[in-house]
N, C-alpha and C positions, 0 to 999 in steps of 0.2 A: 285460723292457723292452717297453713295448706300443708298438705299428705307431702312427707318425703316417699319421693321415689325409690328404689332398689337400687336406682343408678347414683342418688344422691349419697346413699350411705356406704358403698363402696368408691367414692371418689378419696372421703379422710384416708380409706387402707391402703390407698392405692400411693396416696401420697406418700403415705408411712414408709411402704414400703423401694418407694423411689429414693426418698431422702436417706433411709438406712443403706442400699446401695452406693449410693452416691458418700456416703461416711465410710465403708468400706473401702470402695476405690480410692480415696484419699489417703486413707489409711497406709493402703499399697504404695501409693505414689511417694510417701511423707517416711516411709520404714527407709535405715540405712543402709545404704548401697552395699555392705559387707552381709548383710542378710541375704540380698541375691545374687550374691559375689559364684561365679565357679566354683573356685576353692574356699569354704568355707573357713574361717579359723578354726586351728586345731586347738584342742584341752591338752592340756598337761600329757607330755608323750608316756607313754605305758613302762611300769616298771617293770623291767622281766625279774621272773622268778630265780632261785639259784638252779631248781633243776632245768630252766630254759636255756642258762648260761652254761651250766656242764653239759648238755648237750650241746648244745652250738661249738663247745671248744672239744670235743672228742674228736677223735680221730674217724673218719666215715669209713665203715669198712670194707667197699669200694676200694681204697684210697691205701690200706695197709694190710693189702692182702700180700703173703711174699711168695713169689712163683720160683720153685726152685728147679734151677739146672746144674745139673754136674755134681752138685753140694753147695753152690753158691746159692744164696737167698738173692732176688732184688726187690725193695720198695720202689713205689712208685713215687716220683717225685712231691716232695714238702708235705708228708702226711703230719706233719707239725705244727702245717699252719694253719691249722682252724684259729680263726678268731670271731670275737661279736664286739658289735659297736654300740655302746651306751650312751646314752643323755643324761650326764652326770651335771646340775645345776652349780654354778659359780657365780659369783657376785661377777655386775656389767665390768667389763676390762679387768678382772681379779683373777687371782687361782685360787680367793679363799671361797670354801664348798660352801652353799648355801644350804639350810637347816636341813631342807628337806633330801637333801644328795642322800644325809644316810639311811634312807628306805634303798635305794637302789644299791650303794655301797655295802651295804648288811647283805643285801642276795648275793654280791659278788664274794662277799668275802667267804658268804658257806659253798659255793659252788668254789672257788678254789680252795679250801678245804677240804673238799669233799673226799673219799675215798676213792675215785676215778681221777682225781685231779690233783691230790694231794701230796705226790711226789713232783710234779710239775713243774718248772719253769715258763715265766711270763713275762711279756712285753706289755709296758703300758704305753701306750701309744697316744701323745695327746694331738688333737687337730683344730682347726677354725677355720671361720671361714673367712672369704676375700676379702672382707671391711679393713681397711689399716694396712701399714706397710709389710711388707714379706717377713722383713726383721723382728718387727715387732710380734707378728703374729707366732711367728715361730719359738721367739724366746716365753711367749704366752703362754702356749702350749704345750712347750716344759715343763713349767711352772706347775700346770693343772697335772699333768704327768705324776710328777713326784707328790701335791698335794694327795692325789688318788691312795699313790705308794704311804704316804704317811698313813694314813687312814685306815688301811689295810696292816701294816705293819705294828699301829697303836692296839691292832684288835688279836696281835700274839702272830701273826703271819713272818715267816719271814725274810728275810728283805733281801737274803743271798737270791731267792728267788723271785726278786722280780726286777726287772731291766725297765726303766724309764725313757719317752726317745720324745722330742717334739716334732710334729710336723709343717704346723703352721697351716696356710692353705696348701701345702705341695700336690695334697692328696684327697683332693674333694671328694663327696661320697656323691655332692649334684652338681658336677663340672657346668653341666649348660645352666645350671643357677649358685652362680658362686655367692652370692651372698645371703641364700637360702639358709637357715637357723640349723637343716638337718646338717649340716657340714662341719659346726660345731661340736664335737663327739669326743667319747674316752672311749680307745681301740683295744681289744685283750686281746692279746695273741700267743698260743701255747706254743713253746720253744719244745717241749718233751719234755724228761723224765729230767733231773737233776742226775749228772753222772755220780756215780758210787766211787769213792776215791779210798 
């Protein structure tokens, strides 16, 4: 029986370890293009908290400070309009809210609630994006609008204080990708205080 060599018995590892290469690069080459995509897919958008949303909707105070001359106070233009944009889930082409809305719905409802915001006035502003006619998208958008209002209104809120409006695609949030998912949104925008009559 003749002597293996040193060289003989690192030729199998050497193999081993070409052919395991060569399985890896396959590997590479065989993964789905959305693995090495730029923009990866996104997970499920993030629910804000209610205090992220009463923050977002205060007033910045920057914004309402009043400088007075003579006796007159002035604000500074629309310290009212604080708004934040939600990813409020809806059945495809529906305004009925999908199971999971009321995690995100539940935050909004204790942040308009809350003792900062709880005399307030608000617009629900619903939007979409470019897919579908102007019309249709618009009259959608309504829909989600008020569906939001109901939901809020079911949970003791109420309803004198909040204004419904649809926008359709008017008001993109990614004009250069109108049919970007983030376009699709439910807008809260604080009008102020409810006047004391």
């Amino acid at each position: 029986m003749p002597n293996r060599s040193t060289s003989d018995c690192a030729q199998p590892a050497a193999a081993n370890f070409l052919r395991r290469c060569a399985l890896s690069a396959a590997t590479l080459l065989l993964l789905p293009p959305l693995s090495r995509a730029a923009d990866p897919p996104a997970g499920p958008p993030p629910v804000l908290s209610g205090e992220q949303i009463e923050q977002a909707l205060q007033p910045h105070p920057a914004m309402n400070r009043g400088l007075g001359t003579r006796g007159l106070t002035r604000r500074d233009a629309a310290p009212a309009e604080q708004s934040v944009n939600l990813n409020i889930p809806f059945e495809l082409n529906s305004s009925s809210l999908m199971p999971q809305a009321s995690v995100q719905l539940t935050q909004l409802e204790q942040a308009l609630t809350s003792a900062s915001l709880g005399k307030d006035r608000f617009v629900v502003a619903g939007h979409t994006d470019a897919k579908g006619s102007a019309e249709y998208n618009k009259t959608l958008s309504l829909k989600r609008a008020e569906a939001v209002k109901r939901f809020l209104v079911s949970k003791g809120m109420d309803a004198g204080r909040l204004e419904t409006v649809g926008y359709g695609s008017e008001r993109l949030l990614a004009p250069d990708r109108p049919e970007d998912p983030s376009n699709r949104r439910v807008e809260i925008r604080d009008l102020g205080q409810v006047a004391n009559n």
